[in-house]
DOGU-614059 format. One record per atom (N, C-alpha, C, CB): chain; x, y, z. Coordinates in steps of 0.02 Angstrom, whole numbers, plus 50000, padded with zeros to 5 digits. Glycine has a CB too. Example, Ala and Ser with C-alpha at 12.3 -4.5 7.8 and 13.67 -1.06 7.14 Angstrom:
! DOGU-614059
+-------+-------+-------+-------+
| chain |    px |    py |    pz |
+-------+-------+-------+-------+
|     A | 50660 | 49716 | 50390 |
|     A | 50615 | 49775 | 50390 |
|     A | 50660 | 49835 | 50390 |
|     A | 50565 | 49776 | 50452 |
|     A | 50642 | 49888 | 50354 |
|     A | 50684 | 49947 | 50357 |
|     A | 50645 | 50002 | 50394 |
|     A | 50704 | 49970 | 50286 |
+-------+-------+-------+-------+
This chain:
! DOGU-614059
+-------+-------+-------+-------+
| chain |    px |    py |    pz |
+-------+-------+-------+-------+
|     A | 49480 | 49955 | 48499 |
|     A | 49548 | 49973 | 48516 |
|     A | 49583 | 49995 | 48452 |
|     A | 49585 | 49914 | 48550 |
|     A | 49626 | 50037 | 48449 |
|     A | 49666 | 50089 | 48403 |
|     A | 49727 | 50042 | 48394 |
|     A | 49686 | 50172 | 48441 |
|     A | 49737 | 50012 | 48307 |
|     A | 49805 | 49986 | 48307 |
|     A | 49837 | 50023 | 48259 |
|     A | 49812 | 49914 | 48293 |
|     A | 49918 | 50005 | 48266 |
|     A | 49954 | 50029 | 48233 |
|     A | 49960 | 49975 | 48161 |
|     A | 50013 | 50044 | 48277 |
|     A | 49976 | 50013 | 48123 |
|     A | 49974 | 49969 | 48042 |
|     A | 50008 | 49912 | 48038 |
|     A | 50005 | 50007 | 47979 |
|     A | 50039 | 49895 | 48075 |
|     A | 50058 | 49828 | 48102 |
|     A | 50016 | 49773 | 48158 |
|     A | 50118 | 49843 | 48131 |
|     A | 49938 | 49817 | 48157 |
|     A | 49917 | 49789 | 48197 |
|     A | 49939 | 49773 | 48293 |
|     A | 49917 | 49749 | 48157 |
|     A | 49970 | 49810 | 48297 |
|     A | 50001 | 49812 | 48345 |
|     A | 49973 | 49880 | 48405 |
|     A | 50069 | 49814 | 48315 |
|     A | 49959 | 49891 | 48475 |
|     A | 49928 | 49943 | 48477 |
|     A | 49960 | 49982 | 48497 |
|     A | 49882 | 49944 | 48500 |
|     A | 49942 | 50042 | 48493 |
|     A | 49998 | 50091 | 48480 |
|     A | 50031 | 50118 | 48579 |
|     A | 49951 | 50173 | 48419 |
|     A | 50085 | 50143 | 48553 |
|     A | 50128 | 50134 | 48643 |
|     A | 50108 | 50202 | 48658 |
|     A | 50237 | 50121 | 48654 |
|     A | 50100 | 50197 | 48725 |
|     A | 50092 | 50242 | 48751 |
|     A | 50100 | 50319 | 48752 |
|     A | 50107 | 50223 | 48776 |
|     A | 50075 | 50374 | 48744 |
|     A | 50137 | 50437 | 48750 |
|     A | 50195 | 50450 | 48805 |
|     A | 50100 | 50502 | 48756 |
|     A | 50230 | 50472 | 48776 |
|     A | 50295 | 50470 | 48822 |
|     A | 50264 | 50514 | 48874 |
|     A | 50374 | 50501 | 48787 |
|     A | 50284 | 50535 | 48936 |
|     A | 50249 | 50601 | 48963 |
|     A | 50331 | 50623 | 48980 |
|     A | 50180 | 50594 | 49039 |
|     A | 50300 | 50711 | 48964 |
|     A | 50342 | 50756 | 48954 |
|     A | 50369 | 50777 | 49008 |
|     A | 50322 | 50799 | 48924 |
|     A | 50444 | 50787 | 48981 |
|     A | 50483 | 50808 | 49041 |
|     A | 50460 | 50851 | 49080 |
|     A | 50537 | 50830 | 49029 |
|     A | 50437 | 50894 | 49083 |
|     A | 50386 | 50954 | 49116 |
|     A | 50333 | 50897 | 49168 |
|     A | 50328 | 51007 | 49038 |
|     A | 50288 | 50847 | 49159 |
|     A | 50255 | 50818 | 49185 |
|     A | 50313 | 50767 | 49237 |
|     A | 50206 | 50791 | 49132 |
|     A | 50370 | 50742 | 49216 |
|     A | 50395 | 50694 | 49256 |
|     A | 50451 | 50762 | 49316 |
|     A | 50443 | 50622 | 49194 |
|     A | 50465 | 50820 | 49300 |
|     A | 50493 | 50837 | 49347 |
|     A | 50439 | 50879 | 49385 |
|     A | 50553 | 50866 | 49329 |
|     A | 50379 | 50891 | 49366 |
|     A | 50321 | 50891 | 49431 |
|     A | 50303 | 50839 | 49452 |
|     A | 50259 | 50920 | 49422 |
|     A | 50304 | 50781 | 49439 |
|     A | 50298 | 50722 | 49480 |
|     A | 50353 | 50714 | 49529 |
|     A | 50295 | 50664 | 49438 |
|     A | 50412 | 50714 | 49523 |
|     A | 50464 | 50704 | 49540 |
|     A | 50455 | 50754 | 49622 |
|     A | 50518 | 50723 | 49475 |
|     A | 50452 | 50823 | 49598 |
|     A | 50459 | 50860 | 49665 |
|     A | 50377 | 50857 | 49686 |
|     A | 50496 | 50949 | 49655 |
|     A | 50347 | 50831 | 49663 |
|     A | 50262 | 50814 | 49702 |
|     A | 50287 | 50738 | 49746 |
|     A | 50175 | 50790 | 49620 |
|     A | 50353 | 50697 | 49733 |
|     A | 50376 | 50628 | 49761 |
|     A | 50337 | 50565 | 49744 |
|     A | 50376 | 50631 | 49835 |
|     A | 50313 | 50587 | 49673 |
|     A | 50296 | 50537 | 49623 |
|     A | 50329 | 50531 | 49541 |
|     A | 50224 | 50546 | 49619 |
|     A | 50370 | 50465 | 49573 |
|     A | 50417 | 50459 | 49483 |
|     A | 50362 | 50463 | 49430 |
|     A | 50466 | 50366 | 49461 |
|     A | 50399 | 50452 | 49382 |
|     A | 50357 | 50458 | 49308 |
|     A | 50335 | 50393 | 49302 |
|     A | 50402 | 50479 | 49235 |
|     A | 50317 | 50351 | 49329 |
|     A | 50272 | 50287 | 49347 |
|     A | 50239 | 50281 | 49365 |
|     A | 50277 | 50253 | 49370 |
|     A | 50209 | 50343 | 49422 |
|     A | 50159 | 50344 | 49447 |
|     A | 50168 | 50321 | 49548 |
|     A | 50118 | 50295 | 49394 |
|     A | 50231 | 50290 | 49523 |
|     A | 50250 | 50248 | 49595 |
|     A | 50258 | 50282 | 49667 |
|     A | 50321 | 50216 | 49584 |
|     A | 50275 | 50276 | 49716 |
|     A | 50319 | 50306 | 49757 |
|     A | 50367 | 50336 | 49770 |
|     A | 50328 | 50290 | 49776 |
|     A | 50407 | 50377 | 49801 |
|     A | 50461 | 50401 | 49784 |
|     A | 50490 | 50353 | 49858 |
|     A | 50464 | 50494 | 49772 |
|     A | 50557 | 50325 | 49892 |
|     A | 50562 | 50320 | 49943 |
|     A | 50572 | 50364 | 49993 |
|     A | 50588 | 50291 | 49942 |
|     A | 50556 | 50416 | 50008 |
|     A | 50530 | 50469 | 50030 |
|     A | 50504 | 50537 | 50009 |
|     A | 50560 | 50475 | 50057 |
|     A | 50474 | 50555 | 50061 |
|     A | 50435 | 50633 | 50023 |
|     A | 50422 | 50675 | 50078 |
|     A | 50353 | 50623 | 49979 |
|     A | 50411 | 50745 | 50041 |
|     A | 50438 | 50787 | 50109 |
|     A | 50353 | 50782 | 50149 |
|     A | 50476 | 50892 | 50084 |
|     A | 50342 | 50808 | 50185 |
|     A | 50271 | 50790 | 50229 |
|     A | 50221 | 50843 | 50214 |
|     A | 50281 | 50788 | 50317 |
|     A | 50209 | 50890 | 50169 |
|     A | 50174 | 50908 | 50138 |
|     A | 50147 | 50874 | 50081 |
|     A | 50193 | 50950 | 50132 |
|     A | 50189 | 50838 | 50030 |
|     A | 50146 | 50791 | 50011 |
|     A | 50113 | 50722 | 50043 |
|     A | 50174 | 50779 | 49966 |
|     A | 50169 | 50694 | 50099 |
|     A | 50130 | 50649 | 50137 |
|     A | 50068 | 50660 | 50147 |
|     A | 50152 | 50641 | 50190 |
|     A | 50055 | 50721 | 50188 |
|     A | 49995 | 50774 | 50204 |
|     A | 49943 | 50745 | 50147 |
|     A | 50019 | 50868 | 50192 |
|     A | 49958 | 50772 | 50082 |
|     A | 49917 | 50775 | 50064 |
|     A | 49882 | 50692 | 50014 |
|     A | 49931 | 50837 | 50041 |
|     A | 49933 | 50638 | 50014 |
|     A | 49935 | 50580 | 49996 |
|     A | 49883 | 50556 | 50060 |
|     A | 50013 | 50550 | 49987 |
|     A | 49907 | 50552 | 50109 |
|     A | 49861 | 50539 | 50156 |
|     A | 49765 | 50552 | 50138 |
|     A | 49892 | 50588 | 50214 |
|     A | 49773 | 50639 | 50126 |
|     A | 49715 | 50666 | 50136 |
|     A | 49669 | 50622 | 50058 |
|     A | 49726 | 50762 | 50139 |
|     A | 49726 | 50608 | 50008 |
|     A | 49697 | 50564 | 49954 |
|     A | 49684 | 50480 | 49964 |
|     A | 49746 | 50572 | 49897 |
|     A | 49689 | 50451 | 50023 |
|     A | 49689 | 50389 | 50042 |
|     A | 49736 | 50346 | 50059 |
|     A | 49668 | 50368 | 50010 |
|     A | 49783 | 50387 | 50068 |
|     A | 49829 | 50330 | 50085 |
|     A | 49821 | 50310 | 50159 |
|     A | 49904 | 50350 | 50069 |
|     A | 49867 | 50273 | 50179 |
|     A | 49871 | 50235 | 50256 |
|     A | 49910 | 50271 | 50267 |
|     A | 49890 | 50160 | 50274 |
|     A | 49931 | 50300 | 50334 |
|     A | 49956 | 50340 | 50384 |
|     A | 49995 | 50277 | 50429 |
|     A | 49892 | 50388 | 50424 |
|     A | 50051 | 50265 | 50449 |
|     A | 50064 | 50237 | 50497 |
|     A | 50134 | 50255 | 50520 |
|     A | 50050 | 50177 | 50486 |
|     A | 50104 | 50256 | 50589 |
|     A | 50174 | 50267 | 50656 |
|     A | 50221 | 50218 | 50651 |
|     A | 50151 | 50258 | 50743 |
|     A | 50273 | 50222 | 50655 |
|     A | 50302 | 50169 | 50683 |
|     A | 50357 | 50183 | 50741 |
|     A | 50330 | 50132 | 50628 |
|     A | 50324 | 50237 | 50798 |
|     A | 50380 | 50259 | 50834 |
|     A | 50337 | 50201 | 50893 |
|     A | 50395 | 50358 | 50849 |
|     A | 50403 | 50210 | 50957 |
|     A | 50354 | 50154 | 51022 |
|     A | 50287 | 50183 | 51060 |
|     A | 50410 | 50135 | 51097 |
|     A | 50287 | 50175 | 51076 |
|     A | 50181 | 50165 | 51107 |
|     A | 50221 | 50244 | 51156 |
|     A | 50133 | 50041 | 51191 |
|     A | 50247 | 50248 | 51194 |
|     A | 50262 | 50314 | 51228 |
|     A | 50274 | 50381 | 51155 |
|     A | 50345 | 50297 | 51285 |
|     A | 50322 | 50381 | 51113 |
|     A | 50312 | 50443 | 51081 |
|     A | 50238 | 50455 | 51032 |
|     A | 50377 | 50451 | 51038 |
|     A | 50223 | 50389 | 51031 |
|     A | 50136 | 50391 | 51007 |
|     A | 50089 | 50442 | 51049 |
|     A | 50097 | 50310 | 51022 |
|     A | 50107 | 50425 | 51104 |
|     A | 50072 | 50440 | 51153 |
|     A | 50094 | 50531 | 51183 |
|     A | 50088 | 50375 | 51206 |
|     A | 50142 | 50559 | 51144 |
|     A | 50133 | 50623 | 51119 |
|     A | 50122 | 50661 | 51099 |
|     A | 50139 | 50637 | 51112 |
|     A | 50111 | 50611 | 51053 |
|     A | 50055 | 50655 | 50997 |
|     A | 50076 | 50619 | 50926 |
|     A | 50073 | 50760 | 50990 |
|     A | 49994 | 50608 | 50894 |
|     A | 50006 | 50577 | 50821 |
|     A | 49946 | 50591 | 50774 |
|     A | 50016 | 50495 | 50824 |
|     A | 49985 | 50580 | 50710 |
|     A | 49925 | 50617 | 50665 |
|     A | 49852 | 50568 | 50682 |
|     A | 49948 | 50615 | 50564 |
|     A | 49792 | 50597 | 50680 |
|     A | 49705 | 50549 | 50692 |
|     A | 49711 | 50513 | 50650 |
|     A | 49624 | 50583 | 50680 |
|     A | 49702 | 50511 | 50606 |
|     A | 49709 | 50446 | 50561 |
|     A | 49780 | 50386 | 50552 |
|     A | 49700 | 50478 | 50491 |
|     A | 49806 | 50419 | 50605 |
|     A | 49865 | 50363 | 50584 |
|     A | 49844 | 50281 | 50615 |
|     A | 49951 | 50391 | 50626 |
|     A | 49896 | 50230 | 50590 |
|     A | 49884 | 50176 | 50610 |
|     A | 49946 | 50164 | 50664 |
|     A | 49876 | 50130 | 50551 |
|     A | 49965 | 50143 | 50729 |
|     A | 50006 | 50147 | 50747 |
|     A | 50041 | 50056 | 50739 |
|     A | 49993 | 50186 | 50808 |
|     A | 50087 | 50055 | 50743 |
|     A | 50123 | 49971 | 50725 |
|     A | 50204 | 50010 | 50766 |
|     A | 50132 | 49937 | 50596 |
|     A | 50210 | 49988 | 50770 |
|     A | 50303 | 49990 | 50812 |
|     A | 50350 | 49969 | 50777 |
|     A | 50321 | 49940 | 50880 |
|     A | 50391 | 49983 | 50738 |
|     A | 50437 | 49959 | 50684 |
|     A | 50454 | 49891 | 50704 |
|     A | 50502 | 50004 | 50674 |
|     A | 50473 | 49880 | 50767 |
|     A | 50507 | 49812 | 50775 |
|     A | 50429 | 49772 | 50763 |
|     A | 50555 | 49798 | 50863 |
|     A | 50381 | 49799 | 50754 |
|     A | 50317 | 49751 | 50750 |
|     A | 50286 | 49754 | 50682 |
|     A | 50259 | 49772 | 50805 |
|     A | 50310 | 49777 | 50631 |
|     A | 50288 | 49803 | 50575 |
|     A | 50280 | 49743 | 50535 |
|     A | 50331 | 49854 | 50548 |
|     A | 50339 | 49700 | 50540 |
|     A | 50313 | 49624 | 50504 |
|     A | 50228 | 49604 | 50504 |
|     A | 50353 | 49556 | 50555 |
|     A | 50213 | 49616 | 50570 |
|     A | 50177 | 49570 | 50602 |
|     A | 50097 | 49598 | 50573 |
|     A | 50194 | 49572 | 50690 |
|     A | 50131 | 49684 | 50609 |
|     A | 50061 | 49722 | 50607 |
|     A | 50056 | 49737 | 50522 |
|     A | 50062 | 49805 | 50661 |
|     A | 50084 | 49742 | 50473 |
|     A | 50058 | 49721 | 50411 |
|     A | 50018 | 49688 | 50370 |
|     A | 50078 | 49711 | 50398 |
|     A | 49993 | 49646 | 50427 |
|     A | 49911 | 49613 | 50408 |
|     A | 49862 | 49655 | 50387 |
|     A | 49874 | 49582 | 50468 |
|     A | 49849 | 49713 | 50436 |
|     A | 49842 | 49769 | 50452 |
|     A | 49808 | 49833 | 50398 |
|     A | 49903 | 49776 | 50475 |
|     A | 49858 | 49799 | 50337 |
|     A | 49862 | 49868 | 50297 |
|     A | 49840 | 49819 | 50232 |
|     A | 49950 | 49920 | 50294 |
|     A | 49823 | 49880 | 50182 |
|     A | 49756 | 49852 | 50118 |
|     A | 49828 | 49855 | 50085 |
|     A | 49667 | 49915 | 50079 |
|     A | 49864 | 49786 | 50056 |
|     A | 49885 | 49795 | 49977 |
|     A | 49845 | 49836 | 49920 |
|     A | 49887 | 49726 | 49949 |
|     A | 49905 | 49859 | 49891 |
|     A | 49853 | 49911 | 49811 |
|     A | 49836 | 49971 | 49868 |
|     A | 49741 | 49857 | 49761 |
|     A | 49843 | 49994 | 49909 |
|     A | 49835 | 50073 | 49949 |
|     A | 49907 | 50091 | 49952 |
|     A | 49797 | 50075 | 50037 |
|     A | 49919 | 50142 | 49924 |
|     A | 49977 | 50172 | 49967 |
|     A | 49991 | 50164 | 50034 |
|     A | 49975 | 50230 | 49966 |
|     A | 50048 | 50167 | 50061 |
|     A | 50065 | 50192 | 50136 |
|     A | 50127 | 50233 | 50143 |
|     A | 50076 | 50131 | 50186 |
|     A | 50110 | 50266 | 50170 |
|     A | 50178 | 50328 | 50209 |
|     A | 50177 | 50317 | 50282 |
|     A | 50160 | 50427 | 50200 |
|     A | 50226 | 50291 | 50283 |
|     A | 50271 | 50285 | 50348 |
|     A | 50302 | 50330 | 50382 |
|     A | 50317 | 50251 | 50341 |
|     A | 50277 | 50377 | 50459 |
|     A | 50309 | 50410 | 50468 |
|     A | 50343 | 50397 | 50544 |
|     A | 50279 | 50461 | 50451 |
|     A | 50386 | 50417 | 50559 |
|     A | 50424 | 50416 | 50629 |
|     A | 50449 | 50478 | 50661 |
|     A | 50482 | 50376 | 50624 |
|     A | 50472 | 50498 | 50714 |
|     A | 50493 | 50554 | 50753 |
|     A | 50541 | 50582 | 50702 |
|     A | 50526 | 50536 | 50827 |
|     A | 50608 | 50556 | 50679 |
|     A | 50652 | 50569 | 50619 |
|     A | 50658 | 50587 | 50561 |
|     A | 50671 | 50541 | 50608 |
|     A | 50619 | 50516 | 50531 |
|     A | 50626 | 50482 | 50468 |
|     A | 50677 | 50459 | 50458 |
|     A | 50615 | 50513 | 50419 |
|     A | 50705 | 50431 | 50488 |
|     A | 50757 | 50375 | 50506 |
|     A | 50730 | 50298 | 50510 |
|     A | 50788 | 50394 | 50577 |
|     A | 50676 | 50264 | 50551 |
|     A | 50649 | 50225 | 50571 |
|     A | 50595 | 50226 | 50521 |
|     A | 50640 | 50231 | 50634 |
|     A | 50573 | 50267 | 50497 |
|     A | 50504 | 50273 | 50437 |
|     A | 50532 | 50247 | 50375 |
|     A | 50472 | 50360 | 50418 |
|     A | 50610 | 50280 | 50357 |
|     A | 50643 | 50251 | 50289 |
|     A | 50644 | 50159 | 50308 |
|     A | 50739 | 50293 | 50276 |
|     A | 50654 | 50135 | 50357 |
|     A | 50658 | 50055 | 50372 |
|     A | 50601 | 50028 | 50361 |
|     A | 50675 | 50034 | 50440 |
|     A | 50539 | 50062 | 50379 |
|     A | 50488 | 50040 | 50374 |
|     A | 50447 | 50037 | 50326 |
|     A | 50468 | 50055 | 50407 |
|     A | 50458 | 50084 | 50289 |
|     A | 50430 | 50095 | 50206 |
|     A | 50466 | 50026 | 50179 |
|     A | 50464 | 50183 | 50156 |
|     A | 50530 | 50016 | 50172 |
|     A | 50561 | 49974 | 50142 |
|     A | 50561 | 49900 | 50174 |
|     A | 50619 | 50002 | 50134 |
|     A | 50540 | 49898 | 50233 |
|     A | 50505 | 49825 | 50242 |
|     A | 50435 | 49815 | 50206 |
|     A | 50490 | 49812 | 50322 |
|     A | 50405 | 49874 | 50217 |
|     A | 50343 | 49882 | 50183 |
|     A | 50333 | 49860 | 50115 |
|     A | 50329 | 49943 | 50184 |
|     A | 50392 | 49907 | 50070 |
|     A | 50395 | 49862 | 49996 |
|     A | 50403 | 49789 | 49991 |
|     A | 50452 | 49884 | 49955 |
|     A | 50455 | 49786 | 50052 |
|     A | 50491 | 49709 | 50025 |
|     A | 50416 | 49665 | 50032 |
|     A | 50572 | 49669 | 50091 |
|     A | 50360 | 49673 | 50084 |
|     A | 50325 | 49649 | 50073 |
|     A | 50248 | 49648 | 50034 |
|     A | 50336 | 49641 | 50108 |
|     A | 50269 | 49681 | 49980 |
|     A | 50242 | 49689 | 49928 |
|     A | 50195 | 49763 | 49910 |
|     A | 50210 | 49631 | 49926 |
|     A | 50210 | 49818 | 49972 |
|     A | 50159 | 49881 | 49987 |
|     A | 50208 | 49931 | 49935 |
|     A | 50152 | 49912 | 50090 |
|     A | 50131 | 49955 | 49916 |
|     A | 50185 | 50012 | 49906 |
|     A | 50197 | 50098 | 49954 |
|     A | 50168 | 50028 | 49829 |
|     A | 50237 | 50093 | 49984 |
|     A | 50244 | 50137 | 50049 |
|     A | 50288 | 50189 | 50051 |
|     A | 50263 | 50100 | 50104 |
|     A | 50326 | 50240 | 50078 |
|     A | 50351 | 50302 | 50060 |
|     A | 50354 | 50318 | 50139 |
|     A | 50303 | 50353 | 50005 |
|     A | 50406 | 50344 | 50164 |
|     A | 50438 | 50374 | 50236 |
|     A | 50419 | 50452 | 50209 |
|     A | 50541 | 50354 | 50255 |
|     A | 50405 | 50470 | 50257 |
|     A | 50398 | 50551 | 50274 |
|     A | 50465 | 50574 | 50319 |
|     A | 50319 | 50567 | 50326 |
|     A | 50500 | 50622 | 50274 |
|     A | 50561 | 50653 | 50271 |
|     A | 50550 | 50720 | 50320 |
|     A | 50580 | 50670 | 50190 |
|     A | 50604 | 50709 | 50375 |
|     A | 50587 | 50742 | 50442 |
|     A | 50546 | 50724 | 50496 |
|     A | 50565 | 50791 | 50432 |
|     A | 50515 | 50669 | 50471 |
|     A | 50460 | 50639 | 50528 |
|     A | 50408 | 50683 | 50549 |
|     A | 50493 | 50619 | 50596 |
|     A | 50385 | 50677 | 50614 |
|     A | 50316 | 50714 | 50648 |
|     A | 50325 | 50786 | 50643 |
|     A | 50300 | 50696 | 50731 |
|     A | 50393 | 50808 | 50669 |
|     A | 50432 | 50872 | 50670 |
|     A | 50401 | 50912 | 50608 |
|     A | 50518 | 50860 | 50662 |
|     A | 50420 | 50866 | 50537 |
|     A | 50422 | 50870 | 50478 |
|     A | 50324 | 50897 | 50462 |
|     A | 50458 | 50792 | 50448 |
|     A | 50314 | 50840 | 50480 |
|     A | 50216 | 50841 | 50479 |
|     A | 50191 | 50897 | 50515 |
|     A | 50174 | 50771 | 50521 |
|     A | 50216 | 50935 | 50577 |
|     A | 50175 | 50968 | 50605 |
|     A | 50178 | 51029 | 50562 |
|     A | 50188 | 50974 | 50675 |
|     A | 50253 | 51023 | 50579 |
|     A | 50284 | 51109 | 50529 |
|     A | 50252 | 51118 | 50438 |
|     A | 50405 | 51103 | 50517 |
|     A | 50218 | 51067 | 50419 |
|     A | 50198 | 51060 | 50340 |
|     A | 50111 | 51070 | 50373 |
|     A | 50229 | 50963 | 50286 |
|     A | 50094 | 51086 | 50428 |
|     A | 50012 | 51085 | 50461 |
|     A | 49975 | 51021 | 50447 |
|     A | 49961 | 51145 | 50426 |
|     A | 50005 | 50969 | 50464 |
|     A | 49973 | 50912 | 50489 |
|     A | 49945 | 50899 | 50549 |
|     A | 50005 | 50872 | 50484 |
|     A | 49899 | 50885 | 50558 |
|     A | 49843 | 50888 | 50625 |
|     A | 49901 | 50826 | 50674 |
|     A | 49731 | 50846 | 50597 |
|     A | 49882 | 50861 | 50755 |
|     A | 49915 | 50824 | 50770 |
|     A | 49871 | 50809 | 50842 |
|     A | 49986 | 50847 | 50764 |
|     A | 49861 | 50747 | 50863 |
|     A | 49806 | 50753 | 50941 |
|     A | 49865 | 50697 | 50977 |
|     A | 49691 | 50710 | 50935 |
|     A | 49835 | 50721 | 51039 |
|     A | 49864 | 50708 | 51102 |
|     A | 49832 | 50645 | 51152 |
|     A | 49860 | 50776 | 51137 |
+-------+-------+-------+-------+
């Protein structure tokens, strides 16, 4: 390991403003973290990198249509169905809105996930060409 003449090891590089405002509009801070929402093209593609997919609209607008890989949970059931989901994975939360997805991401954090609402909801996902089955 590389120390500084104080023995101390040396801090990190800062990353450059150029790198944190493409993170920023990619809906990843300069942390690496989540953003609390993101538009559904990157969902799209967070997904396609591993993240968890999950519904949280009721079992009927599910039943309209939802992305294949999603996980479905019902917001009012999201406490519960959070067993469900791998801590240390991302999750993006999406809903018909993104109204109900912003609630659910943020129950999601509170219980320790780190999770992200998709901005515009399904609407949002189809129109960004997210697969959608019936």
């Amino acid at each position: 390991m590389t120390t500084t003449p104080t023995g101390t090891p040396p801090a990190r590089p800062a990353r450059s403003v150029r790198d944190r405002l493409r993170g920023l509009l990619r809906g990843t801070p300069a942390d690496g973290s989540l953003t609390h929402s993101v538009k559904a093209a990157v969902a799209i593609e967070l997904v396609a990198q591993g993240a968890t997919l999950v519904d949280v609209r009721e079992a009927g607008e599910w039943r309209t249509g939802h992305a294949p890989r999603a996980v479905h949970v019902p917001l009012g059931k999201l406490g519960q169905g959070a067993r469900r989901l791998t801590k240390g994975r991302p999750v993006v939360v999406v809903c018909a809105s993104g109204m109900r997805s912003r609630a659910g991401a943020q129950q999601l954090r509170d219980l320790g996930f780190q999770a992200t609402s998709v901005s515009g909801g399904m609407a949002a996902w189809q129109r960004a060409g997210g697969e959608v089955t019936r």
